[in-house]
VMD Tcl script that draws the C-alpha trace (Angstrom):
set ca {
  {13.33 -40.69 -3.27}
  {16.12 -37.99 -4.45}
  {13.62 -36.51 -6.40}
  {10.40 -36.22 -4.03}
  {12.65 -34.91 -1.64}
  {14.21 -31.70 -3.60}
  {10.93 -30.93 -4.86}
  {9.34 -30.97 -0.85}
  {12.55 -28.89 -0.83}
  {11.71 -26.27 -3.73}
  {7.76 -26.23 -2.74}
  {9.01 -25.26 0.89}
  {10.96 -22.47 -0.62}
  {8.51 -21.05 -2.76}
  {5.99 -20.98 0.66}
  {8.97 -19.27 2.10}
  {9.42 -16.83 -0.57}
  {5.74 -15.75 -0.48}
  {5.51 -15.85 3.35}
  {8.29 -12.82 3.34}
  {6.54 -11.20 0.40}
  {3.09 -10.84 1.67}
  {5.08 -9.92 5.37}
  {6.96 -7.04 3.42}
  {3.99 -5.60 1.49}
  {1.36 -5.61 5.06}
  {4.08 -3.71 7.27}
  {4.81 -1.03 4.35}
  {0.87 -0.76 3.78}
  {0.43 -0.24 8.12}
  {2.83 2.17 8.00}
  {1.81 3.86 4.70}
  {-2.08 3.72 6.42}
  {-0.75 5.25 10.23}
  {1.24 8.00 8.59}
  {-2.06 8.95 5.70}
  {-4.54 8.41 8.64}
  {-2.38 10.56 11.25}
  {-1.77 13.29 8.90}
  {-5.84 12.70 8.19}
  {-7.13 12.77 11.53}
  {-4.42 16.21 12.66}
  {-5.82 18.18 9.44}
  {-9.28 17.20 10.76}
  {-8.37 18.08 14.46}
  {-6.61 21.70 13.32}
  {-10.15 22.47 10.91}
  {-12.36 21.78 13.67}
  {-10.42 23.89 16.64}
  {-9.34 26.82 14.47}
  {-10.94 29.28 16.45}
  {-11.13 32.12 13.98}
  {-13.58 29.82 11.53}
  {-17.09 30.28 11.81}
  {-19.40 27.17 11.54}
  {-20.15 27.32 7.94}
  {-16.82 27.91 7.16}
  {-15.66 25.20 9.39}
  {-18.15 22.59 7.53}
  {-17.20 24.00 4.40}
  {-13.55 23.34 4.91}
  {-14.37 19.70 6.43}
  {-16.01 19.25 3.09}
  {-13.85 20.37 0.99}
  {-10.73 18.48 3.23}
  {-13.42 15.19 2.59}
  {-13.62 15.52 -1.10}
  {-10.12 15.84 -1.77}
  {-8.86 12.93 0.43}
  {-11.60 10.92 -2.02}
  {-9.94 12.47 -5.19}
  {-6.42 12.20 -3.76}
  {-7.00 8.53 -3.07}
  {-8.86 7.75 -6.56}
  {-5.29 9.41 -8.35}
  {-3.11 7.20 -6.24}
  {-5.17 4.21 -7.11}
  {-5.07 5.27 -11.25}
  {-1.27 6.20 -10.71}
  {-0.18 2.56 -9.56}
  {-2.73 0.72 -12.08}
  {-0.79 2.97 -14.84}
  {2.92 2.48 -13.12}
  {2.05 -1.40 -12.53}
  {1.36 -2.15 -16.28}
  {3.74 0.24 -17.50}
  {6.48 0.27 -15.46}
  {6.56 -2.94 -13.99}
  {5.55 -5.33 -16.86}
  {7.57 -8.21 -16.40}
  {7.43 -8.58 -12.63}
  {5.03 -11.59 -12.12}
  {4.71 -11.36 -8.39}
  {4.16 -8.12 -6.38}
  {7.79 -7.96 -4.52}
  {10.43 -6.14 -5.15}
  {12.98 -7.50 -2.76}
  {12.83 -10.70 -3.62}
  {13.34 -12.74 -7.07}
  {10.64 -15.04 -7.95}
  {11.20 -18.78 -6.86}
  {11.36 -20.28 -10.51}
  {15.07 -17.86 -10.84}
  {16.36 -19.19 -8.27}
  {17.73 -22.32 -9.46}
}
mol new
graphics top color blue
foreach p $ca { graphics top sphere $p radius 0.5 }
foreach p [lrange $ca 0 end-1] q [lrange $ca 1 end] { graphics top cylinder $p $q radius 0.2 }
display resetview
């Protein structure tokens, strides 16, 4: 009985643990995501009402804008592959507030 019970006890924890991970990570990526899709949407806004742009010049820059959000988001996915295996090799789960449950003891 002793020993079902602490292990309910440490299985609880670990759900615990994990529950405030993945809650950490989802608010820091909606708030990463509103501030790159604000900043997005006002570049967007300023091309497209700039009155002294002509329409080919005003596609052109959309274009250009288009490509480079692409590119910009292709280097920040390479940059945390490279920073994830290189910089973070020991951490096992993807949290950086919290220790993982099998230290805890």
């Amino acid at each position: 009985f002793f020993f079902s019970s602490r292990r309910r006890h440490t299985r609880c924890r670990e759900v615990s643990w994990a529950r405030r991970c993945v809650q950490e990570t989802v608010v820091t990526l909606f708030l990463i995501g509103i501030m790159g899709g604000g900043c997005y949407a006002n570049t967007m806004f300023g091309i497209m009402t700039h009155k002294g742009l002509a329409f080919y010049e005003r596609e052109l820059a959309l274009n250009i804008c288009t490509f480079l959000d692409d590119v910009g988001i292709i280097g920040a996915a390479v940059t945390a592959l490279v920073f994830s295996n290189k910089v973070f090799p020991y951490q096992s789960y993807g949290c950086l507030l919290y220790t993982s449950p099998s230290t805890r003891d």
